[in-house]
C-alpha positions as CSV (number, residue, x, y, z in Angstrom):
1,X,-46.1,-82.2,-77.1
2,X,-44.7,-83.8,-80.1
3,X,-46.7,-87.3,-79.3
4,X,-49.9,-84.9,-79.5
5,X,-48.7,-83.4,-82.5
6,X,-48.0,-87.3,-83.9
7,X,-51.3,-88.2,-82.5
8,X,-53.3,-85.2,-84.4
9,X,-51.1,-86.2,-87.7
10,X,-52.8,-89.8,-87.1
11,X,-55.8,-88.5,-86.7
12,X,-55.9,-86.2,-89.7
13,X,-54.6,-88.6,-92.0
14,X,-57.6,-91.1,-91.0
15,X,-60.1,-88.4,-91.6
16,X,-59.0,-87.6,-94.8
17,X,-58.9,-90.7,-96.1
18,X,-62.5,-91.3,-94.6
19,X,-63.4,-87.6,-95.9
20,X,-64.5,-86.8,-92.4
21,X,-64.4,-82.9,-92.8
22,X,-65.2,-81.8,-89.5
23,X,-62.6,-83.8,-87.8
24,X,-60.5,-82.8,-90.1
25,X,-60.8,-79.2,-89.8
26,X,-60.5,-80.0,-85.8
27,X,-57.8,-81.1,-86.4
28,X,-56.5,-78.3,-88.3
29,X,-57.2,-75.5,-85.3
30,X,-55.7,-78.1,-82.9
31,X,-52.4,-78.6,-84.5
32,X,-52.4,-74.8,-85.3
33,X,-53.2,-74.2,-81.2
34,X,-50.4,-76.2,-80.4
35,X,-47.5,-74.4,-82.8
36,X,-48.9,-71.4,-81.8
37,X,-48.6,-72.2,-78.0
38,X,-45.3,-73.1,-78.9
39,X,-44.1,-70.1,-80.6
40,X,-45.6,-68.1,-77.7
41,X,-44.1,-69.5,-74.9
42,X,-40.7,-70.0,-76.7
43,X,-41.0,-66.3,-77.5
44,X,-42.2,-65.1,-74.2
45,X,-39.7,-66.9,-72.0
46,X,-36.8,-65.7,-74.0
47,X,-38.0,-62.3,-74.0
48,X,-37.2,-62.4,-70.3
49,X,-34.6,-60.5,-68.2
50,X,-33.4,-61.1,-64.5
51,X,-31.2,-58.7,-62.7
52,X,-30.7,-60.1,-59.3
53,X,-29.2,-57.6,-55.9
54,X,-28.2,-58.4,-52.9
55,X,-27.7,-55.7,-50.9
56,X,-24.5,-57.4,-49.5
57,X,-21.1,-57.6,-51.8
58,X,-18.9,-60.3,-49.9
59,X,-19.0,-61.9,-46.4
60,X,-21.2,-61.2,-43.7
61,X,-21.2,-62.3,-39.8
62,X,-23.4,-64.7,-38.3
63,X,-26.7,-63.4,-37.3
64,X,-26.7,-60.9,-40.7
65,X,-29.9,-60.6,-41.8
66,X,-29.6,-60.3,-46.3
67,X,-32.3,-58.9,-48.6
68,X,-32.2,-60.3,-52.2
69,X,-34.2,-58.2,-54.5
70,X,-34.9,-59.7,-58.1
71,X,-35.7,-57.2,-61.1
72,X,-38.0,-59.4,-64.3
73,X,-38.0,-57.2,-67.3
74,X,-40.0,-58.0,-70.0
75,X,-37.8,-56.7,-73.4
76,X,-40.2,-57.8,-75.8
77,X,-43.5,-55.8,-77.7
78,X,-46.1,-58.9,-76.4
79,X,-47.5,-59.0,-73.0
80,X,-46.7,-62.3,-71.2
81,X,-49.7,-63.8,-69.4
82,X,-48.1,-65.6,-67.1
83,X,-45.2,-66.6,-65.7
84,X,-43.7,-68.0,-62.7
85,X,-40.4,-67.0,-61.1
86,X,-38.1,-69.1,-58.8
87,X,-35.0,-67.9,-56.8
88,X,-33.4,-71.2,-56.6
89,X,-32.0,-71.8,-52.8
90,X,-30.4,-75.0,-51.8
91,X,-33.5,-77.1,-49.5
92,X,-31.1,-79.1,-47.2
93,X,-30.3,-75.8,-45.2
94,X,-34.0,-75.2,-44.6
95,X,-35.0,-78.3,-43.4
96,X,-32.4,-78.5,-40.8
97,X,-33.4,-78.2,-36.9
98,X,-33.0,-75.8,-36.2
99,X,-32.2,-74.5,-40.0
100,X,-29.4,-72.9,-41.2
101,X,-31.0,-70.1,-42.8
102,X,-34.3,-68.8,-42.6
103,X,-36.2,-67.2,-45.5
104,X,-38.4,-64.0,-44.9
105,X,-40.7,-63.6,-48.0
106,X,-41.5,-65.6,-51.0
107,X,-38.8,-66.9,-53.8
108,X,-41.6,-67.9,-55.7
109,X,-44.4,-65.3,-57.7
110,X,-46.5,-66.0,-60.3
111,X,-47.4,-63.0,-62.6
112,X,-48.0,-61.3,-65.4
113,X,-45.8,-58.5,-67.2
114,X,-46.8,-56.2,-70.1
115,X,-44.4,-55.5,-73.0
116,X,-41.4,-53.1,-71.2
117,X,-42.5,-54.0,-68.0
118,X,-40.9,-54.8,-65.0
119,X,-42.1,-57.2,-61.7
120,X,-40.2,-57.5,-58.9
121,X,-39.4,-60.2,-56.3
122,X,-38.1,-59.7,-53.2
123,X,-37.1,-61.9,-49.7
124,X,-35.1,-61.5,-47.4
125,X,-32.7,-64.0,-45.3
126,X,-31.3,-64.3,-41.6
127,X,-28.1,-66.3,-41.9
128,X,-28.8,-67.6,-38.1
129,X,-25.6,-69.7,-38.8
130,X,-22.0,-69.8,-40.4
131,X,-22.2,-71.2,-44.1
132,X,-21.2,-71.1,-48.0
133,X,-24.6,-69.9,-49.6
134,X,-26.3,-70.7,-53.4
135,X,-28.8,-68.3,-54.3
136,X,-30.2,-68.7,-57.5
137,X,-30.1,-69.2,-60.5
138,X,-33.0,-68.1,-61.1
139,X,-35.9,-70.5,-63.2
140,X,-38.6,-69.2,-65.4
141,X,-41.8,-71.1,-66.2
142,X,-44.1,-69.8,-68.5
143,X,-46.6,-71.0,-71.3
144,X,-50.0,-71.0,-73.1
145,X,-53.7,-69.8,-71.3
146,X,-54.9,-73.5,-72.4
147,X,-52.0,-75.4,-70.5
148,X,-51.4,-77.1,-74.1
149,X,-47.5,-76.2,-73.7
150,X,-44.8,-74.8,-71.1
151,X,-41.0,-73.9,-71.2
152,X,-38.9,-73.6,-68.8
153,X,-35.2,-71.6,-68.6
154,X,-32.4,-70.7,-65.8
155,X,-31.2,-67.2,-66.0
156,X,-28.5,-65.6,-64.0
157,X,-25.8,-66.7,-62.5
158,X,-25.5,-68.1,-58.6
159,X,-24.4,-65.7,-56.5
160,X,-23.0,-67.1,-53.6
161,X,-23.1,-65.8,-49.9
162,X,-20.2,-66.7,-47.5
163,X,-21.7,-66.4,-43.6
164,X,-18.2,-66.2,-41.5
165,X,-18.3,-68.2,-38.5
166,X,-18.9,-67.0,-34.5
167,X,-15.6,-65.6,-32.6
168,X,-15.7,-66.1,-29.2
169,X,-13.4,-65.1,-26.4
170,X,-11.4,-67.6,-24.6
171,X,-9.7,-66.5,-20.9
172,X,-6.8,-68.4,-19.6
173,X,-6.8,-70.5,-22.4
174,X,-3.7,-73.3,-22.1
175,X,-2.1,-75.4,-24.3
176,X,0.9,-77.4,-24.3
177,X,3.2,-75.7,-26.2
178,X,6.4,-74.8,-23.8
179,X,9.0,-77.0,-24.9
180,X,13.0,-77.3,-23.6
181,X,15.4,-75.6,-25.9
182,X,16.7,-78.5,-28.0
183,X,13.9,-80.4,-28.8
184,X,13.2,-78.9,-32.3
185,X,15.6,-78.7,-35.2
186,X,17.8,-75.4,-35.5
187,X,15.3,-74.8,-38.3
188,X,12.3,-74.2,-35.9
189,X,14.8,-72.9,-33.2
190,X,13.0,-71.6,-29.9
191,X,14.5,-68.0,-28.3
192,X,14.6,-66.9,-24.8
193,X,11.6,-64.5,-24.0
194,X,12.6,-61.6,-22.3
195,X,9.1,-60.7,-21.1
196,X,10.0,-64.1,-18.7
197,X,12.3,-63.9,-16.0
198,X,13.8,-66.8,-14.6
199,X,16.3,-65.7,-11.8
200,X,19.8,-64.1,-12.6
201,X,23.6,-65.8,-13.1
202,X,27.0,-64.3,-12.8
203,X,28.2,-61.9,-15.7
204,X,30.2,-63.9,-18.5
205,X,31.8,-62.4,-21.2
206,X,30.4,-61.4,-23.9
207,X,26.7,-61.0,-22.3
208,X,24.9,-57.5,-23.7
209,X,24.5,-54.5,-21.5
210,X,20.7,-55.4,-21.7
211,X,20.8,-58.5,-20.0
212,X,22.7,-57.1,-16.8
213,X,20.2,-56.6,-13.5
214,X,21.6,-53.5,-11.7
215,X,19.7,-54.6,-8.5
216,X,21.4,-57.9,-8.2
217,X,24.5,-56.4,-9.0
218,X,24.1,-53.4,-6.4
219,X,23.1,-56.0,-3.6
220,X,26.1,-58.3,-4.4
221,X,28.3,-56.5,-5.4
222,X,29.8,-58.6,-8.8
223,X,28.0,-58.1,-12.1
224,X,24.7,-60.3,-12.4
225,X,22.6,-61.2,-15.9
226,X,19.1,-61.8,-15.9
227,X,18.1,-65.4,-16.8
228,X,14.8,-65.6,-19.6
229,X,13.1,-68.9,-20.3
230,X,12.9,-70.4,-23.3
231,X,9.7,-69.3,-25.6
232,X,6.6,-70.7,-24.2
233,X,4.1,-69.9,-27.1
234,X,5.1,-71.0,-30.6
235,X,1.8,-71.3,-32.3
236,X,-0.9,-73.9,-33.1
237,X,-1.6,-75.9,-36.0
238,X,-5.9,-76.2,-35.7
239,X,-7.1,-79.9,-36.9
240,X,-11.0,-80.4,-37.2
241,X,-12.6,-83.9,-38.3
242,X,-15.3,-83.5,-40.4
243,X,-16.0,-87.3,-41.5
244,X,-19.4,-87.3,-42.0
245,X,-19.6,-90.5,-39.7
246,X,-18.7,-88.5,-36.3
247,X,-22.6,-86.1,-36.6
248,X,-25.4,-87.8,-36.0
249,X,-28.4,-86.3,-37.5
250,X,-29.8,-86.3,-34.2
251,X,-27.3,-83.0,-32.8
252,X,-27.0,-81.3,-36.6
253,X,-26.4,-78.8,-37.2
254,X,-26.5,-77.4,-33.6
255,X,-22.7,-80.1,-33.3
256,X,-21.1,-79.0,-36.1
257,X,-21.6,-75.1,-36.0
258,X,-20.0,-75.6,-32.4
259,X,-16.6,-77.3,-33.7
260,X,-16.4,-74.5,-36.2
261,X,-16.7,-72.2,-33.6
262,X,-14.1,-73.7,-31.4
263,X,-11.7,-73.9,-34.1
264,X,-12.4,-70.4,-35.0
265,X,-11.6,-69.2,-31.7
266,X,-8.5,-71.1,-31.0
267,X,-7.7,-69.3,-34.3
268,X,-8.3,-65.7,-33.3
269,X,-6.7,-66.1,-29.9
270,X,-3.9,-67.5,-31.4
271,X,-3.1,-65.1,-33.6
272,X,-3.9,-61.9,-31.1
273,X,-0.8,-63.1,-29.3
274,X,1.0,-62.7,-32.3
275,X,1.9,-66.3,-33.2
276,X,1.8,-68.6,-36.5
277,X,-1.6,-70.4,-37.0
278,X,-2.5,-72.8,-39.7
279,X,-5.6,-75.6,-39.8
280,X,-6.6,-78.7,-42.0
281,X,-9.4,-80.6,-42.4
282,X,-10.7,-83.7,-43.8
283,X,-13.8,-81.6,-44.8
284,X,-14.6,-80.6,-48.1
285,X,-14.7,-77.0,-49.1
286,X,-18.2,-76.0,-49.9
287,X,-17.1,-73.7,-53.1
288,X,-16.0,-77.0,-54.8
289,X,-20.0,-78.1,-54.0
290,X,-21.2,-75.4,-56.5
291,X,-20.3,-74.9,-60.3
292,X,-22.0,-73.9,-63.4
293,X,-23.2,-76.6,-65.6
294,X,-22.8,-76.2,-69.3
295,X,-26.8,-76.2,-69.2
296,X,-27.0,-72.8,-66.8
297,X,-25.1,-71.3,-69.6
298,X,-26.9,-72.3,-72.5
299,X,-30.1,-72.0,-70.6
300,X,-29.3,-68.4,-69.8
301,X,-28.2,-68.0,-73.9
302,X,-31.0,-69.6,-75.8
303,X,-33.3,-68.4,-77.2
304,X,-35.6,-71.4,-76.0
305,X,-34.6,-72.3,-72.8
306,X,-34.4,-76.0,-73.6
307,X,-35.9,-78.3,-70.3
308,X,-38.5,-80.8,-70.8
309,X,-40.3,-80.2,-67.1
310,X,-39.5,-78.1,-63.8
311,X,-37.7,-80.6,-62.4
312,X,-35.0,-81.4,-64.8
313,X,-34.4,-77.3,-65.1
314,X,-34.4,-77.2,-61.2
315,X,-31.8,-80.2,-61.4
316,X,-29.8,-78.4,-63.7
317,X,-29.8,-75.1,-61.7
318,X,-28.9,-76.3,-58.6
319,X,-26.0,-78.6,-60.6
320,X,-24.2,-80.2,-57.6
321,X,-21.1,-82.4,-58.2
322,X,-20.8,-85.8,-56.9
323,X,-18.7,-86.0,-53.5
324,X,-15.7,-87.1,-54.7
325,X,-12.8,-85.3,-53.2
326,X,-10.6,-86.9,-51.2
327,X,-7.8,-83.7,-51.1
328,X,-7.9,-82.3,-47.7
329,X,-8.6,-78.1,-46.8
330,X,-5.3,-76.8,-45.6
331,X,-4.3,-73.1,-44.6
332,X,-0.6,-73.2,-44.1
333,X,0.7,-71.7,-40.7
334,X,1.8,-68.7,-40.5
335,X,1.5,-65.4,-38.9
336,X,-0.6,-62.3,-39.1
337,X,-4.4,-61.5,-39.2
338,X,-5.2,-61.8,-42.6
339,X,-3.7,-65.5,-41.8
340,X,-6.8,-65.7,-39.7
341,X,-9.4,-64.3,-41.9
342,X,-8.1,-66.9,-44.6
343,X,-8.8,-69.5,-41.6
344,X,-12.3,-67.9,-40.8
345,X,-13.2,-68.5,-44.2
346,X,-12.0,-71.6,-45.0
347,X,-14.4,-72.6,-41.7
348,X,-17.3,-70.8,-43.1
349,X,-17.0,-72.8,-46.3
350,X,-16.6,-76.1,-44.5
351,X,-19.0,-79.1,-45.1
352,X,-18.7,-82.5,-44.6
353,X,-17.1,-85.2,-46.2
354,X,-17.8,-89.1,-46.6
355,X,-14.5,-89.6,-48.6
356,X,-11.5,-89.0,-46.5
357,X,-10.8,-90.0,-42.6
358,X,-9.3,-87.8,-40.0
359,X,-6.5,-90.2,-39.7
360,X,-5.3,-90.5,-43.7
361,X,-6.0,-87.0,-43.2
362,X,-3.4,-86.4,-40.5
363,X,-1.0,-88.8,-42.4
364,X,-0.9,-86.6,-45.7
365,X,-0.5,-83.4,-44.3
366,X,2.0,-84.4,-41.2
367,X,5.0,-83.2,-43.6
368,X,3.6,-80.2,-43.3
369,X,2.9,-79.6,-39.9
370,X,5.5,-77.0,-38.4
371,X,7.2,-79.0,-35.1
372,X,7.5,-75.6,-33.3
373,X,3.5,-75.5,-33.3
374,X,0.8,-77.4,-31.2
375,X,-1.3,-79.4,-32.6
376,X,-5.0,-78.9,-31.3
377,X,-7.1,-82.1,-33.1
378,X,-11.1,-80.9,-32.3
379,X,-13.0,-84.1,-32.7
380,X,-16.6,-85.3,-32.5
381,X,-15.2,-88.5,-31.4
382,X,-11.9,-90.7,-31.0
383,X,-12.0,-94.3,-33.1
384,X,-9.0,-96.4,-32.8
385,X,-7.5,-94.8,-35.9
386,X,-7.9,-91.1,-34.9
387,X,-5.7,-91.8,-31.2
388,X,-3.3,-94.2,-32.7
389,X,-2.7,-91.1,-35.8
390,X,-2.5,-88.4,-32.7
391,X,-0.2,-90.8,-30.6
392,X,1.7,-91.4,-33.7
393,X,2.2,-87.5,-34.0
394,X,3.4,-87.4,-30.0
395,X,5.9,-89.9,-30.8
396,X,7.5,-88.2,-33.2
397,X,8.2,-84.7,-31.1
398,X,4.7,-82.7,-31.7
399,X,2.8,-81.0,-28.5
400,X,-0.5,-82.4,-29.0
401,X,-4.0,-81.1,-27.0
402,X,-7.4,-82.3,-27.9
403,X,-10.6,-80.7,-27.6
404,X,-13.7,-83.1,-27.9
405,X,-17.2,-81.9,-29.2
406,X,-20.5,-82.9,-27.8
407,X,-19.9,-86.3,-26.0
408,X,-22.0,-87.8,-23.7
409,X,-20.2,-89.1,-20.7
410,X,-19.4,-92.6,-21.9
411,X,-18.4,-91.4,-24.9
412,X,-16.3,-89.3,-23.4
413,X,-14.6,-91.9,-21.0
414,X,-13.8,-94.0,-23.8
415,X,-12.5,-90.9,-26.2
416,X,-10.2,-90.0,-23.1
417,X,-9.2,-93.8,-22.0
418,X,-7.7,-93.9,-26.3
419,X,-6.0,-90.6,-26.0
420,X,-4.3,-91.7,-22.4
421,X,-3.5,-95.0,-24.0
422,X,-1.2,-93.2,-26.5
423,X,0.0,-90.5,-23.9
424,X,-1.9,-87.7,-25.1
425,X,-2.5,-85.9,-21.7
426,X,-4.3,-82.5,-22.6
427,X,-7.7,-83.5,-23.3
428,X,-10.6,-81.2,-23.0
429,X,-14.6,-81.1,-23.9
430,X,-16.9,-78.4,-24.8
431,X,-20.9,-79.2,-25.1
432,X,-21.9,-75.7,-25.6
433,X,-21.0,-72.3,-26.1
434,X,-20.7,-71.5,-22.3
435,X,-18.5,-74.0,-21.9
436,X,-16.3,-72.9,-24.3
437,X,-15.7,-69.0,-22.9
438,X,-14.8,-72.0,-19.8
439,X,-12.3,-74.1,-21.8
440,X,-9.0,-72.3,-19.9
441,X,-10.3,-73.6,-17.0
442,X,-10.5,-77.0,-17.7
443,X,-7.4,-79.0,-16.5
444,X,-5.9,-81.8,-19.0
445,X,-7.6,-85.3,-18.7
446,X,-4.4,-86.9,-16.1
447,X,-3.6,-84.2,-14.1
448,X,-0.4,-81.4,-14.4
449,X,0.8,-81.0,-17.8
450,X,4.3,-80.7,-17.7
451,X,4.2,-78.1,-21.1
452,X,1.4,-75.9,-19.6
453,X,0.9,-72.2,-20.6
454,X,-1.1,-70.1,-19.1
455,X,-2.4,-67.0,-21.7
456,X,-4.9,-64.5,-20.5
457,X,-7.0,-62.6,-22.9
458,X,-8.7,-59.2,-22.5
């Protein structure tokens, strides 16, 4: 607008000087269109309200369908020809196969509201899978009948909509986590179960009344004390890789959701036997993804919105931060269901990351790893660095079990053959969901594992 406005000045001067009185006076009403296209559109647009509801107030399951209603109130005495309203929603979910999210409804309308007047906007979504969610904000458009000028502002703020990931239930699931009494430091000490009988021992002094079996006692006729074994079930530590490297476009998103859902499940049937649980991942946490930009605020404060086109206010709506991060996602291990929910959300946030390996990732967070715990790494794939990390971890005392994700059978040859090299023994794969409701079933990669535990769920 302003090199029409220059161009017009240009124009008027010359006719002026050349005393050319009806160009001049065209040029009068067209410089005093454009202003007044100006002033309108400026004034319409910031005359605008949007009150956005979703009918929702925190995280849903899988498979939740959402409806988003968006309320446009016009505050201001003039009607407002036109305008056109956009629910911003991040694309990249959409065009997934199959997508992430589909959209019932339109997050687009074009309309036209009278002074006080309201218009309305409504769609509805089906989260089909787990996910961290932008909606909005929301961007107006609006301008002259003649097309001369148009403004453009972001009102609202995001609201974001966290889709928790599938649970599902795992019979006999094993992992190696029985471990002789001595192996870990007095500091992770293992007790005798007493749900566990071993056999029985002669009475020694000092032994509890408890402990004594009465049967054996009877039948021999000298005081005998039941024998427990050591704990078998100390808890798992859940490891997923998300390097962007290990999904090929060709399985997403169908791969991913699937490790998520592993990891999730592990989680829950963990923590329904009443032991410590704790995960980190290389990936990046989807609510560091998302922030408001200084321009959502000032756009939604102006008085003239302030974007040149559609496309620079879309750019600034969405306002997504480079992929920098190279801190990994940990949950700490510990016991208790709301230690799961922390886990299931952490999953539902999860995205992937091109900035840190699976194998620095292990390395910075092995301090932390509890030595009483299994370590259950769910990969996409093995490379040399990921088994010589894992083998690295079995050297140093840890129970290690892996579960691989959507290998073909080479791949999975070759993922085993790295794992065996290192002496990692319990390796498992899951291609689908039916397989993993199978995954207790499935015996380690070279045979008996000497640390197997046997856990039935109802």
């Amino acid at each position: 607008m302003k090199r029409l406005l220059l161009l017009f000045a240009v124009v008027l001067g010359a006719a002026l000087v050349l005393q050319a009185g009806l160009i001049a006076f065209a040029m009068y009403v067209l410089i005093g269109v454009l202003l007044l296209s100006r002033f309108l559109a400026r004034k319409w647009v910031s005359s605008l309200t949007v009150i956005r509801k979703a009918d929702v107030d925190g995280p849903v399951e899988a498979g939740a369908n959402v409806t988003v209603r968006l309320t446009i109130l016009n505050d201001g005495n003039t009607p407002i020809t036109w305008v056109l309203i956009e629910d911003l929603f991040p694309e990249h979910y959409l065009r997934q196969k199959p997508p992430r999210v589909k959209i019932t409804g339109k997050r687009m309308k074009l309309c036209s509201i009278r002074g006080g007047q309201t218009a309305t906007l409504k769609y509805e979504l089906d989260c089909t899978m787990r996910g961290y969610y932008q909606l909005g904000p929301t961007l107006l458009e609006t301008g002259d009948l003649f097309g001369l000028h148009r403004t453009h502002r972001i009102v609202t703020k995001p609201f974001f909509l966290m889709v928790l990931p599938k649970v599902l239930p795992l019979p006999k699931y094993d992992f190696s986590s029985q471990r002789p009494i001595g192996e870990v430091n007095s500091a992770h000490r293992l007790f005798e179960d007493p749900t566990r009988n071993a056999g029985v021992r002669p009475y020694q002094t000092g032994d509890p009344l408890q402990r004594v079996h009465w049967r054996a006692t009877a039948r021999t006729g000298e005081l005998q004390c039941r024998i427990y074994d050591p704990t078998s079930l100390a808890g798992a530590t859940i490891l997923v890789d998300f390097f962007h490297k290990g999904y090929p476009s060709r399985g997403e998103p169908s791969r991913s959701d699937l490790v998520i859902t592993t990891a999730c499940s592990i989680a829950y049937a963990v923590t329904m036997l009443n032991q410590q649980i704790g995960f980190a991942s290389n990936g990046r946490d989807a609510a560091d993804l998302y922030r408001y930009s200084v321009a959502v605020q000032r756009g939604s404060e102006e008085v003239g919105g302030g974007y040149e086109n559609r496309e620079e206010a879309r750019r600034e709506g969405e306002a997504e931060e480079e992929n920098t991060r190279l801190q990994p996602v940990v949950v700490g291990t510990r016991r208790g269901i709301e230690q799961f929910q922390l886990i299931r959300e952490a999953l539902a946030r999860l995205e992937f990351t091109d900035g840190l390996s699976f194998a620095r990732m292990v390395l910075e967070v092995t301090p932390r790893l509890p030595r009483d715990a299994t370590v259950i790494a769910i990969l996409p794939g093995v490379p040399i660095d990921t088994s010589a990390t894992l083998g690295n971890l079995k050297r140093q005392g840890f129970a290690i079990s892996v579960i691989l994700i959507g290998l073909d059978e080479e791949e999975m040859l070759q993922s085993q053959g790295r794992l065996l090299a290192e002496g990692i023994r319990d390796v498992r794969h899951v291609s689908n969901e039916a397989e993993l409701s199978l995954l207790g079933d499935q015996a380690p990669a070279s045979g008996v594992n000497p640390y197997k535990l046997s856990v039935t769920l109802a």
